[in-house]
DRENFI-180328 format. One record per residue (C-alpha): x, y, z; residue in three letters; chain; residue number from 0. Coordinates in pm, whole numbers, plus 50000, padded with zeros to 5 digits. Layout:
{{X Y Z} "ALA" "A" NUM} ...
***
This chain:
{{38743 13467 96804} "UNK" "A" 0} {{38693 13076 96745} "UNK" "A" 1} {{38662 13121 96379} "UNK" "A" 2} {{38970 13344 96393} "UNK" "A" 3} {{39182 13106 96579} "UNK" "A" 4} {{39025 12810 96340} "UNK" "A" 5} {{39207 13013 96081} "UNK" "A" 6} {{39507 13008 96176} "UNK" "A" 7} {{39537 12640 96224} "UNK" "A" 8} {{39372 12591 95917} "UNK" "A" 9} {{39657 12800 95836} "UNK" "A" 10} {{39905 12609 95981} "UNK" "A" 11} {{39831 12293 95902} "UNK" "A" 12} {{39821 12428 95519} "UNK" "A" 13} {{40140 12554 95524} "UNK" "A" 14} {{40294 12217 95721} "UNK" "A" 15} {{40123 12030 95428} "UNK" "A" 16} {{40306 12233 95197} "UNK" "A" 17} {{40662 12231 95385} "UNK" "A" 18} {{40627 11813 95394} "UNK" "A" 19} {{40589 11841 94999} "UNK" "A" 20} {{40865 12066 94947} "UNK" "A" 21} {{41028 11851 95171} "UNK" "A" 22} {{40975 11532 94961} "UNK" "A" 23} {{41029 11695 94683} "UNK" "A" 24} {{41373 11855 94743} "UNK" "A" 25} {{41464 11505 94916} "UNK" "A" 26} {{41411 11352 94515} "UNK" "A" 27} {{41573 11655 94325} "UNK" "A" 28} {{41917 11552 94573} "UNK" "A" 29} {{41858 11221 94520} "UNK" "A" 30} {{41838 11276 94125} "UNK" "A" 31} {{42091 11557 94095} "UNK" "A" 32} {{42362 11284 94268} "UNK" "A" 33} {{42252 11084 93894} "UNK" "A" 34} {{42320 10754 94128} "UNK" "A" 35} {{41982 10508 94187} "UNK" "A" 36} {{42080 10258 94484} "UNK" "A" 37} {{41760 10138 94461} "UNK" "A" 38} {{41660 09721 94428} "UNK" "A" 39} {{41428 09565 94204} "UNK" "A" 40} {{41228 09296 94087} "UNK" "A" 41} {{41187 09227 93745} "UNK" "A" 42} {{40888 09021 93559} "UNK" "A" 43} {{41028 08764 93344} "UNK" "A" 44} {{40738 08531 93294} "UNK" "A" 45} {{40393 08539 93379} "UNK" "A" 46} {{40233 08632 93678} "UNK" "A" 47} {{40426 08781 93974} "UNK" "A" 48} {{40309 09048 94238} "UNK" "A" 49} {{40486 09271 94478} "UNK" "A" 50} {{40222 09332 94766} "UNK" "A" 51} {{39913 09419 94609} "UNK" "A" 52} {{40093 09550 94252} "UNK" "A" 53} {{40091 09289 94008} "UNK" "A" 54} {{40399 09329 93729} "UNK" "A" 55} {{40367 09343 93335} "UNK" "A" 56} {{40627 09171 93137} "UNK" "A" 57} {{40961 09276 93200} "UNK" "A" 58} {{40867 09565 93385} "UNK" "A" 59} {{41068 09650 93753} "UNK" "A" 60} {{40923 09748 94073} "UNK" "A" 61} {{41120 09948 94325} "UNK" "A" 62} {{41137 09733 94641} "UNK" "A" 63} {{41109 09829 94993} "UNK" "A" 64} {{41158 09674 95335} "UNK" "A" 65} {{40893 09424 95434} "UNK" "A" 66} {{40744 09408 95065} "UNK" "A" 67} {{40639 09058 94952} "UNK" "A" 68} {{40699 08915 94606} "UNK" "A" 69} {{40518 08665 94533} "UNK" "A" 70} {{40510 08452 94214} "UNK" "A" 71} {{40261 08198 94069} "UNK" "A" 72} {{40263 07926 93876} "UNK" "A" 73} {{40574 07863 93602} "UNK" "A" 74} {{40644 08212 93735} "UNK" "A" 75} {{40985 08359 93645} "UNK" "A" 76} {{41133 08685 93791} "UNK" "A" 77} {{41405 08835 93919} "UNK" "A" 78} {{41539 09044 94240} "UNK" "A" 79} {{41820 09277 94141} "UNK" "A" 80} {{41986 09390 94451} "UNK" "A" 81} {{42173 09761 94414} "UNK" "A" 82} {{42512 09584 94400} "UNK" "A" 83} {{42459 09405 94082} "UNK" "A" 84} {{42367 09051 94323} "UNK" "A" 85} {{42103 08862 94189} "UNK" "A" 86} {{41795 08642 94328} "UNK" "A" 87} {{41583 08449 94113} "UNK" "A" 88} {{41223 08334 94183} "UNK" "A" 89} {{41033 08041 93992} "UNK" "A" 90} {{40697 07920 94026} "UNK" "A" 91} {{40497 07947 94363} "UNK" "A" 92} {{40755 08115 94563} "UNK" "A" 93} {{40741 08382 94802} "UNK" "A" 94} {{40978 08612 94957} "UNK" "A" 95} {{40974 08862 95181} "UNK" "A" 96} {{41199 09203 95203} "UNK" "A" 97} {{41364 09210 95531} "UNK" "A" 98} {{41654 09478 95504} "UNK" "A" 99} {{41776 09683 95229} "UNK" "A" 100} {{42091 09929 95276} "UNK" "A" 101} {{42327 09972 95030} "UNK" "A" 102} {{42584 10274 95062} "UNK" "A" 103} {{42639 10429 94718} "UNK" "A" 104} {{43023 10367 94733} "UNK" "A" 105} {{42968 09993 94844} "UNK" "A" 106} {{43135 10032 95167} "UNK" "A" 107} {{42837 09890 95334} "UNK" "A" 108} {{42593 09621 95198} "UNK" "A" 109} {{42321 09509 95408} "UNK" "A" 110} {{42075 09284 95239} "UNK" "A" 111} {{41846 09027 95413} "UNK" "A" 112} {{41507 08847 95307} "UNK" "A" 113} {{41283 08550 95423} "UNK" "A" 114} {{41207 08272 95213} "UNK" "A" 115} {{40847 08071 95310} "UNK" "A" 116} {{40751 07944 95019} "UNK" "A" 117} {{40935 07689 94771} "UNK" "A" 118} {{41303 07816 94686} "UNK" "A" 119} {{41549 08057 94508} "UNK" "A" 120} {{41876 08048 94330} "UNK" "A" 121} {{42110 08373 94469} "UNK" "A" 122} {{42454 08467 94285} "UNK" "A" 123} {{42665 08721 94523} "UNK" "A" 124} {{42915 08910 94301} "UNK" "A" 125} {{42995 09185 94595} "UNK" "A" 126} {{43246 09154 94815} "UNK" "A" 127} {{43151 09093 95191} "UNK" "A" 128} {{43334 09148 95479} "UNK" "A" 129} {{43280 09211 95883} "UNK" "A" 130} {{43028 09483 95792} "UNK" "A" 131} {{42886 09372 95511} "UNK" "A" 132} {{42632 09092 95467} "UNK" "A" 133} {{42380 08917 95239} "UNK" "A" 134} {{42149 08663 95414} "UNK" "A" 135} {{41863 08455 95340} "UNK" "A" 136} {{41608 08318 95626} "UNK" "A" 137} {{41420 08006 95598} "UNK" "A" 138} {{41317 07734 95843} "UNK" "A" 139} {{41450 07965 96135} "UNK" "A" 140} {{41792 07913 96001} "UNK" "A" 141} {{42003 08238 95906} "UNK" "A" 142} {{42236 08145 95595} "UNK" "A" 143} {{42524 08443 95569} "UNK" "A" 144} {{42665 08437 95247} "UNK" "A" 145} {{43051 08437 95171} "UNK" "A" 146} {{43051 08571 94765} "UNK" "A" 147} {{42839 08268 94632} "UNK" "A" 148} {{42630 08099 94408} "UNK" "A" 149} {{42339 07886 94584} "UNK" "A" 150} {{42016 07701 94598} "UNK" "A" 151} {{41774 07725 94848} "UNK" "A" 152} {{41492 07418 94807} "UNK" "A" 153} {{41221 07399 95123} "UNK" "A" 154} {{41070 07126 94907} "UNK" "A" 155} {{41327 06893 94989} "UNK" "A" 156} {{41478 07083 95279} "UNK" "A" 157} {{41858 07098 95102} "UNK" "A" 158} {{42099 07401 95018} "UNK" "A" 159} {{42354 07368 94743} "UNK" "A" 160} {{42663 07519 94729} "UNK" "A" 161} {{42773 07594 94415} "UNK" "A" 162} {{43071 07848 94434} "UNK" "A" 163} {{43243 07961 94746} "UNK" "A" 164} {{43059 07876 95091} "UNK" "A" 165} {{42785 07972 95311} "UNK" "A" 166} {{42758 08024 95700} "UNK" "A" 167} {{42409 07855 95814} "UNK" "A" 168} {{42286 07906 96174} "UNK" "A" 169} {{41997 07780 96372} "UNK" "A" 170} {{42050 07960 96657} "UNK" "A" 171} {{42182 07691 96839} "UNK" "A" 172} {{42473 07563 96582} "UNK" "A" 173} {{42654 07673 96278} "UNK" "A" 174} {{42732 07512 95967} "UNK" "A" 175} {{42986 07626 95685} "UNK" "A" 176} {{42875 07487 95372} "UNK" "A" 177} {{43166 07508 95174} "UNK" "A" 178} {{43172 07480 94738} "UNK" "A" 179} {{42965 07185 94564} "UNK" "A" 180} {{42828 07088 94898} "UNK" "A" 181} {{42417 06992 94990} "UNK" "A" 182} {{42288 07033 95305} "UNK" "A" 183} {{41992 06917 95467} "UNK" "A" 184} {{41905 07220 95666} "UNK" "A" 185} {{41578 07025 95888} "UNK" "A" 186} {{41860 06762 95995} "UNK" "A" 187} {{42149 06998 96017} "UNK" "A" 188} {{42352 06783 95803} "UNK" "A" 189} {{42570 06695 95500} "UNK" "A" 190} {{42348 06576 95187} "UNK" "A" 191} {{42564 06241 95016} "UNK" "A" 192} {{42633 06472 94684} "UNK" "A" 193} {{42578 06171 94478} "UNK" "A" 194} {{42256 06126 94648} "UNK" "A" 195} {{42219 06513 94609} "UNK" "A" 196} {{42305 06529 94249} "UNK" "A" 197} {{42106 06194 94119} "UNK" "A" 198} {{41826 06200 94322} "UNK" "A" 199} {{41711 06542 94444} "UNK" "A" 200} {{41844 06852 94298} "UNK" "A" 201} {{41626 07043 93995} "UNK" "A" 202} {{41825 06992 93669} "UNK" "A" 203} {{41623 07188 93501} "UNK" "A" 204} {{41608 07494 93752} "UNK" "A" 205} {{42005 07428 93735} "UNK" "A" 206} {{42051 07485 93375} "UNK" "A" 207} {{41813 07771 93344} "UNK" "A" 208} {{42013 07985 93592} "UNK" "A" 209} {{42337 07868 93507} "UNK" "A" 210} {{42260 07988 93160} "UNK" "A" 211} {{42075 08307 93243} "UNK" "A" 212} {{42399 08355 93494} "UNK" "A" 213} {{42632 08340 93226} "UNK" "A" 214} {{42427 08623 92985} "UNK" "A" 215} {{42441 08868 93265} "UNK" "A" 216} {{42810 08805 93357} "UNK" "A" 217} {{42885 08878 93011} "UNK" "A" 218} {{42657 09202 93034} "UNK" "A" 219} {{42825 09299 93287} "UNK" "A" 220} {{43160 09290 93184} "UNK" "A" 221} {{43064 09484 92891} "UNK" "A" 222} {{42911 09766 93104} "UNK" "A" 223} {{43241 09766 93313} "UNK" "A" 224} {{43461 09743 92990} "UNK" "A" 225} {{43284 10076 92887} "UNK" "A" 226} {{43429 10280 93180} "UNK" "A" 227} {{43693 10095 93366} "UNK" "A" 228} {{44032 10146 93319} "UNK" "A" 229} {{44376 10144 93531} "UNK" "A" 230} {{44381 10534 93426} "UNK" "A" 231} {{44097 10581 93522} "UNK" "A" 232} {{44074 10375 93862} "UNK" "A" 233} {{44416 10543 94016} "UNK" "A" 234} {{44276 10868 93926} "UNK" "A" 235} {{43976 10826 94185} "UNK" "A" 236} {{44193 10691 94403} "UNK" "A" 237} {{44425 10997 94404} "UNK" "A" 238} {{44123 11252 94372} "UNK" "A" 239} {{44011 11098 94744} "UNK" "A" 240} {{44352 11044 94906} "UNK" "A" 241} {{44514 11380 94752} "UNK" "A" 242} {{44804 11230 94708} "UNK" "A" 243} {{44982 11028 94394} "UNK" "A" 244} {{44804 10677 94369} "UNK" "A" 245} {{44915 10654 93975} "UNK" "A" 246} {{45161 10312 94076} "UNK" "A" 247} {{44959 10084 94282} "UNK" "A" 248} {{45249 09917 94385} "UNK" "A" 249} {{45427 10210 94541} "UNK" "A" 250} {{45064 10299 94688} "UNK" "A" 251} {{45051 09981 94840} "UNK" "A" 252} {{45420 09974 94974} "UNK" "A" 253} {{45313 10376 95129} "UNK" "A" 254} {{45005 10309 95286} "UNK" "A" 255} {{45172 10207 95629} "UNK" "A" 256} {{45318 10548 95687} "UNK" "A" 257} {{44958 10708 95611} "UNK" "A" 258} {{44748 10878 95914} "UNK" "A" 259} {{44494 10684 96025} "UNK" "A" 260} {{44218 10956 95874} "UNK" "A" 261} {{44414 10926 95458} "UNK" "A" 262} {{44455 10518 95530} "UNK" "A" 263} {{44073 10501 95571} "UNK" "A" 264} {{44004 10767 95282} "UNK" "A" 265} {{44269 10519 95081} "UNK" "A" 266} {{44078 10188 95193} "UNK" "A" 267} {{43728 10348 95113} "UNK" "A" 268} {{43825 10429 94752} "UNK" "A" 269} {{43965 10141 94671} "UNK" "A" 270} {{43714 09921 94769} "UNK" "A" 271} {{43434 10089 94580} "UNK" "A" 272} {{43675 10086 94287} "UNK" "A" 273} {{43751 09695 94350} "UNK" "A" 274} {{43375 09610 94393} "UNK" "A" 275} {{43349 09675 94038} "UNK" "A" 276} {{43589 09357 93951} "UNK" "A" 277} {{43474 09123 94266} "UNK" "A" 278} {{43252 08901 94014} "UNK" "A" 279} {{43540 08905 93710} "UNK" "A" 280} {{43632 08544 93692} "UNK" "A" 281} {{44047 08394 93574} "UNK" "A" 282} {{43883 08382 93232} "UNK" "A" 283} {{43868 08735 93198} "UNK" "A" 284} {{44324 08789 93222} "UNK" "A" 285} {{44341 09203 93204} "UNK" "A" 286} {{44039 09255 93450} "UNK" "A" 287} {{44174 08967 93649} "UNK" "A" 288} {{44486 09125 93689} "UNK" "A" 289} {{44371 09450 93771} "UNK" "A" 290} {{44112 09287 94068} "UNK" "A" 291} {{44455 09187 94220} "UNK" "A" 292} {{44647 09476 94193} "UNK" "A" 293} {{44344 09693 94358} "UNK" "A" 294} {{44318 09378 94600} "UNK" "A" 295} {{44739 09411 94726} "UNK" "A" 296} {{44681 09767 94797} "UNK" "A" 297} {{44315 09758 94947} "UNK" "A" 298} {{44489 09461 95171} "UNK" "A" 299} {{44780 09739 95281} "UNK" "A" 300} {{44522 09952 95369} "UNK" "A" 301} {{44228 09704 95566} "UNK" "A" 302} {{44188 09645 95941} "UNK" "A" 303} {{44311 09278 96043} "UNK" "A" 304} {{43922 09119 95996} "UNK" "A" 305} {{43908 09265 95652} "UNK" "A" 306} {{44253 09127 95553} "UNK" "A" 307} {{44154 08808 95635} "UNK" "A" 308} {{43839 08824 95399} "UNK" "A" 309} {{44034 08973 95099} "UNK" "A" 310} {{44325 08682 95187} "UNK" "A" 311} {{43963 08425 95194} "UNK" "A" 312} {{43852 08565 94868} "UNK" "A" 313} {{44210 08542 94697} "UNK" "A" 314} {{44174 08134 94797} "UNK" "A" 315} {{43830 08146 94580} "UNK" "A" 316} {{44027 08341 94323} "UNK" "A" 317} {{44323 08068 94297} "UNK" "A" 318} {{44003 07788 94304} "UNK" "A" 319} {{43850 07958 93981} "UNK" "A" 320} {{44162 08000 93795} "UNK" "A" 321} {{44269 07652 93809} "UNK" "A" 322} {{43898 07554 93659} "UNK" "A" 323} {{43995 07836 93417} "UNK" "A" 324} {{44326 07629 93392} "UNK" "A" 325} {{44426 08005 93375} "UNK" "A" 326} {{44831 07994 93384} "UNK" "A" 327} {{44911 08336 93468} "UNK" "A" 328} {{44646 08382 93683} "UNK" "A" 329} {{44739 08076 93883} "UNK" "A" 330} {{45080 08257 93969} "UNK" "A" 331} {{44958 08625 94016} "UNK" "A" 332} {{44700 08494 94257} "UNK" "A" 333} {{44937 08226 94426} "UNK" "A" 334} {{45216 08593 94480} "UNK" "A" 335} {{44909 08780 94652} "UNK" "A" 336} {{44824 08491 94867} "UNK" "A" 337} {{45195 08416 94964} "UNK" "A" 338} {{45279 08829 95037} "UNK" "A" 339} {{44991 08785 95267} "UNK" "A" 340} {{45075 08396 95410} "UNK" "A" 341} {{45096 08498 95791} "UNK" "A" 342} {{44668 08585 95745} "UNK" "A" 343} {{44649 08256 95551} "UNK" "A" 344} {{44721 08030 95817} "UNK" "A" 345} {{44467 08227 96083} "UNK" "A" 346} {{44198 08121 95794} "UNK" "A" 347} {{43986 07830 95819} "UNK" "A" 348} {{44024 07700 95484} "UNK" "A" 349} {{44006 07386 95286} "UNK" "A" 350} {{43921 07523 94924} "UNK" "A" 351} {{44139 07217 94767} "UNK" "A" 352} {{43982 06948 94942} "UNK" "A" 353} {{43820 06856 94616} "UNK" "A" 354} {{44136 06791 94489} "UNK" "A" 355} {{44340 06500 94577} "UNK" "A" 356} {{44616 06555 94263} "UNK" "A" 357} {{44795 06823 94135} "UNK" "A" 358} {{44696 06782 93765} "UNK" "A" 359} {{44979 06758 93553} "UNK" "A" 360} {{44949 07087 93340} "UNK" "A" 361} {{45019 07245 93653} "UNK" "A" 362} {{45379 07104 93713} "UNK" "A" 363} {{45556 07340 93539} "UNK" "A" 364} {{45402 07642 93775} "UNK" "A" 365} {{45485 07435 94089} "UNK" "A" 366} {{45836 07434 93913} "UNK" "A" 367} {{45819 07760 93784} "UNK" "A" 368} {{45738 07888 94147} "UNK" "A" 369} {{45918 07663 94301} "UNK" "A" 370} {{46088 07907 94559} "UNK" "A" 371} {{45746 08095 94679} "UNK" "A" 372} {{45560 07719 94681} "UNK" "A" 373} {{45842 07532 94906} "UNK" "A" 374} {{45866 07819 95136} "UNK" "A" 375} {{45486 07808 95161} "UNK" "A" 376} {{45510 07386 95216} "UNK" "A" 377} {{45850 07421 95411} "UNK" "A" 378} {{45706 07210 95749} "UNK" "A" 379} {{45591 06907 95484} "UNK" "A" 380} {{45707 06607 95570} "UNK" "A" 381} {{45701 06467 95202} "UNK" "A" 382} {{45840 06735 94998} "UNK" "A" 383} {{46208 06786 94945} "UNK" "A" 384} {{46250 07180 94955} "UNK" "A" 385} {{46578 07204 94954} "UNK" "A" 386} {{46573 06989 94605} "UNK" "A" 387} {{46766 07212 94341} "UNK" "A" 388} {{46462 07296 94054} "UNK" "A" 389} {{46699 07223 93787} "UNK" "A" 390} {{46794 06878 93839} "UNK" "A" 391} {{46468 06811 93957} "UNK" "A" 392} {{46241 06521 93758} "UNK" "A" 393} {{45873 06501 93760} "UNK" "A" 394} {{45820 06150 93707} "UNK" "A" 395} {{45463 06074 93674} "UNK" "A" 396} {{45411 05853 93984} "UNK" "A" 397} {{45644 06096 94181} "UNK" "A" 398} {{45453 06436 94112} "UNK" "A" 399} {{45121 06241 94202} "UNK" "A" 400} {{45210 06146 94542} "UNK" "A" 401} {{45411 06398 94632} "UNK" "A" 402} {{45111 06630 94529} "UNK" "A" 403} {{44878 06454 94725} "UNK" "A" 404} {{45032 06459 95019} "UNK" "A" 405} {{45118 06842 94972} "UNK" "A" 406} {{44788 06858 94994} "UNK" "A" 407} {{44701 06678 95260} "UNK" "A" 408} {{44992 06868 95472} "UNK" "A" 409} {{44855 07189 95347} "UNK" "A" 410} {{44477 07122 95433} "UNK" "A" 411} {{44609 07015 95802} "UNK" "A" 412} {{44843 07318 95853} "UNK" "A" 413} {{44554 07593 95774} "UNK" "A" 414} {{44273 07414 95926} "UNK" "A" 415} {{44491 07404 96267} "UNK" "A" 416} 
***
C-alpha cells in the first residue's frame, strides 16, 4: 500500500514537473509568436563588465532583470538599453543596480527605475513621460524623476548636470527641478555656479564621448524609423484601432470631443504608441518634425487634463530645440501648437527661455510674420505695442532688443505665476 501510494505522488509530482515546463514553454512560444522583445539590455563595449555573476564578451547583450547588478571595472565601457530605445551609459568602476523594469509593448506605460552606488552615469530619455510614466535614477537617497532628458549623474563630486530638458530631484524632505544646462550639488541641495561647474568640475572627456556616441545612435535611429514610418502608414493604425476614418489628422483632432469615452481612449492609446516613435526627432529633422506635431495636436484632443499639460511641457522643449536648430518653420509650427493649447500653458511652471535675454535678430521676421498669434499671446505686456499695425512697423536694432527682452521678462513672470 505505501509503495502504491509512493507511486502516485511520484506520479504526480512527475506530471506537475512536466505541466510547469509546458507551461514555460508555451509562455515563450506567445511571447515569440507576438515577434515583439520588450526586453532591456546591457551591452559590453569595452573591457570588463559583469551582470551578477555573468561576466560579458565584447559587444555581446545580457537580458536584464529586476534587482540584477552591473557592474563595470576599470576604463570599463557599456551600455544599458532600456525597451524604449532610452539609453544609460556606464564607464569605469561603476555600479548599478536594476530596481524596476515594465515597459508595455505599445508604450502606454514605462516604468524604469535603478540605483546608482558607485561613481556615475550619463542617461538620454527619448520616450515621452507623463503622470504614469516614469524613468528615475536613485543615488544618495535622492529620487531624480526624469522629464525627457539628457543628464549626468557624478557621486565623485556629488553634482547632476542638466543637459536637455529638466529633472525633478527629491530627498524626501524637498524637491528640486533642475531645469536645462543646470549643475546641482545634490549633498547640499543646491545650484552648482555653471562656470564653476563647467571649468572646474565636470568630465570633458566623459562629455564628448557620449555626446558623440549620442549623436551615432540618433542617426541610427532615425534610419530605422525612416524604414517604416510614414503618414500612410501611421493614420492607418490609428483607424485600424478606432474603426473609424483617422486618414486627416486634423479633422481627427477637431472629432475627438464628440467620441465616447471607451473610442477617445482607444484614439489616445494609438496615437501615443505611434507618437513615441518621433518623441526623440529633433527641429533638424523638418518632415519627421512636422509629423511629431501633427500626431501631438490630435493625441492633445484626445489626453486627460495632466497629460495635456505634459504634451503642452514637451511642445516648450520642442520650440527650445528648434531655435538652436535656428529651424524657421519649425519655430512657427511649434509656436501654432503651443498657442491652440495657451489656456494649459499658463497652468505650466515654465521658464525654458530664461537662458535667453534677446530675441536674436534672425528671428524678427517670425515675430513679424506671426505677429497676430505672438501679441495675442503677450497681450497683458506692458512694453509691447499690440495694437501696432505689422506693416508700418520698424525693427530698429535697439528697439527689437529691448522690447524683446522685456517680452521676455513679462512672459517668464506671467507663466511662472
Amino acid at each position: 500500500m505505501k509503495n502504491f501510494l509512493k507511486g502516485k505522488i511520484k506520479n504526480k509530482f512527475i506530471i506537475s514537473i512536466l505541466l510547469i515546463i509546458w507551461l514555460i514553454i508555451g509562455v515563450q512560444l506567445f511571447i515569440s509568436s507576438k515577434g515583439v522583445d520588450t526586453n532591456s539590455y546591457v551591452v559590453l563595449v569595452k573591457w570588463d563588465v559583469s551582470v551578477g555573476d555573468e561576466q560579458l564578451g565584447q559587444d555581446e547583450r545580457i537580458m536584464l532583470k529586476v534587482w540584477d547588478e552591473i557592474i563595470t571595472k576599470n576604463d570599463s565601457i557599456c551600455v544599458v538599453e532600456w525597451w524604449d530605445w532610452s539609453l544609460t551609459r556606464l564607464w569605469e568602476n561603476w555600479k548599478i543596480t536594476i530596481e524596476e523594469l515594465n515597459i508595455e509593448e505599445d508604450l502606454s506605460k514605462i516604468n524604469l527605475q535603478f540605483k546608482l552606488t558607485e561613481w556615475k552615469t550619463w542617461s538620454n530619455v527619448v520616450s515621452f513621460l507623463w503622470e504614469k510614466s516614469y524613468f528615475k535614477q536613485n543615488f544618495e537617497d535622492i529620487e531624480a524623476s526624469v522629464r525627457g532628458t539628457v543628464f549626468d549623474v557624478n557621486l565623485g563630486t556629488d553634482t547632476i548636470f542638466v543637459q536637455d530638458h529638466e529633472v525633478a530631484l527629491d530627498n524626501w524632505e524637498q524637491q528640486k527641478i533642475v531645469k536645462e544646462w543646470t549643475a546641482f550639488n545634490f549633498t547640499t541641495f543646491s545650484l552648482v555656479e555653471i562656470t564653476e561647474f563647467l571649468n572646474n568640475i565636470r568630465d570633458r572627456a566623459w562629455e564628448d564621448y557620449n555626446k558623440a556616441w549620442d549623436d551615432k545612435y540618433f542617426e541610427k535611429l532615425k534610419q530605422e524609423l525612416l524604414k517604416s514610418f510614414s503618414s500612410e502608414n501611421v493614420t492607418a493604425i490609428v483607424t485600424d484601432k478606432i474603426w473609424s476614418s483617422a486618414w486627416d489628422l486634423d479633422e481627427l483632432e477637431k472629432n475627438i470631443s464628440t467620441f465616447t469615452w471607451e473610442k477617445k481612449q482607444q484614439a489616445y492609446d494609438s496615437l501615443l504608441t505611434q507618437y513615441q516613435k518621433l518623441n526623440f526627432v529633433s527641429a533638424g529633422d523638418w518632415e519627421l518634425f512636422t509629423q511629431k506635431n501633427n500626431i501631438k495636436k490630435a493625441l492633445i484632443a484626445a489626453a486627460w487634463e495632466e497629460d495635456k499639460k505634459s504634451l503642452v511641457q514637451y511642445s516648450i522643449y520642442d520650440l527650445k530645440d528648434a531655435m538652436d536648430w535656428e529651424n524657421l518653420d519649425a519655430i512657427k509650427n511649434t509656436i501654432s501648437l503651443i498657442w491652440e493649447n495657451k489656456d494649459i500653458l499658463w497652468d505650466l511652471n515654465v521658464d525654458v527661455l530664461s537662458d535667453i535675454s534677446i530675441i536674436p535678430e534672425w528671428l524678427e521676421w517670425v515675430i513679424s510674420d506671426q505677429f497676430d498669434t505672438v501679441s495675442e499671446l503677450f497681450k497683458n505686456s506692458p512694453k509691447i505695442n499690440v495694437n501696432l499695425d505689422v506693416d508700418g512697423l520698424k525693427w530698429k536694432a535697439t528697439e527689437v532688443l529691448d522690447d524683446a527682452k522685456w517680452l521676455v521678462d513679462w512672459f517668464l513672470n506671467k507663466i511662472n505665476k
